[in-house]
N, C-alpha and C positions, 0 to 999 in steps of 0.2 A: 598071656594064656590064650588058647584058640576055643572059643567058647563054642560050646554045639546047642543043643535044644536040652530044658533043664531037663532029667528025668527022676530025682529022685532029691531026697529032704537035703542032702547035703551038697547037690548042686546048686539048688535052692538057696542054702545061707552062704556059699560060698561066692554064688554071681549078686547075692544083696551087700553082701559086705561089699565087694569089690565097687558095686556102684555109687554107697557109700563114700570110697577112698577118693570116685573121680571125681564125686558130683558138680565138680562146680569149673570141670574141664572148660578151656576155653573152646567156641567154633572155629572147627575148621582144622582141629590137632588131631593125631589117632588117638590119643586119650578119650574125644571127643565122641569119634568114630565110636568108640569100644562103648562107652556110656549108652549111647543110641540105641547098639545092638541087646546091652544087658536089658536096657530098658524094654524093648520087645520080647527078650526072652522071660524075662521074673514077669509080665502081662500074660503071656501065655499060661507060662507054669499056672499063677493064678487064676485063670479062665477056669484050666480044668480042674485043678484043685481046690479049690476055694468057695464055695460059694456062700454070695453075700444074701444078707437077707431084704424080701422084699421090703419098702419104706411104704406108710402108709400116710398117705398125705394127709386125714384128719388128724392123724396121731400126731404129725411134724406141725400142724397149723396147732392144735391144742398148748403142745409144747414150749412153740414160740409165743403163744398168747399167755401163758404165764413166767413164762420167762422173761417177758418184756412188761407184764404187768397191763396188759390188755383184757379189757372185760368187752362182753359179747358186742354190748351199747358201743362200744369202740369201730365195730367191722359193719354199722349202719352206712356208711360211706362209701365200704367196698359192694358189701352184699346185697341188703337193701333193709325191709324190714326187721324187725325184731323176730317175727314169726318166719322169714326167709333164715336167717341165721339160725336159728336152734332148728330149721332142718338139714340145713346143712351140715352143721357138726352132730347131728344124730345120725348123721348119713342117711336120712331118710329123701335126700335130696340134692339130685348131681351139681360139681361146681362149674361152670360157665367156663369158655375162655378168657370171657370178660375178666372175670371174680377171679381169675386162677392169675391173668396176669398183673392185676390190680394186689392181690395178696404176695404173688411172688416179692411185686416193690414194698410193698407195705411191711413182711418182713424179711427182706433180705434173702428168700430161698431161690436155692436151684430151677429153674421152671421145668426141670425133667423128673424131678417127684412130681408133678402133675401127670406126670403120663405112664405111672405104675399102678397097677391097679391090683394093690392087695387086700 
């Protein structure tokens, strides 16, 4: 098929299914070729259509702290005091690059929710 720029819902499921059927194309095929381009085109469509919502990074630190079964006394090593930490998840007090890239390892997050600021 000669694929153009999505423009509507059902060029939309028809360029995902298709990329779907390649995905696991070898490099260097036009299977492979076509994959690349779907993959640019369903990015776009999404751009304009879709919007994701912002991530709030206390919200993603809170979540991973019970999720992991992490209590405040836990993040004394990243953050610092006890009184540093319950400002910071109050938000009453910005996170460091230090603390952001010490919490990134600490639980496994993306270090580009550190730089949304919702």
């Amino acid at each position: 098929m000669n694929w153009k720029i999505l423009k509507t819902e059902d060029d939309y499921t028809k360029a995902s299914m298709r990329m779907m059927e390649i995905f696991d194309a070898e490099v260097g095929t036009a299977e492979n070729d076509e994959l690349e381009l779907l993959l640019i085109l369903i990015k776009d469509y999404d751009d304009k259509y879709y919007q994701l919502p912002e991530l709030n990074v206390l919200e993603i630190i809170k979540f991973k702290m019970k999720e992991s079964g992490t209590k405040a006394k836990d993040l004394e090593s990243i953050i610092g005091s006890k009184g540093h930490i319950s400002a910071i998840l109050s938000g009453n007090r910005e996170i460091t690059l230090k603390m952001a890239k010490k919490l990134k390892d600490y639980f496994n997050i993306p270090a580009e929710i550190f730089f949304n600021k919702a």
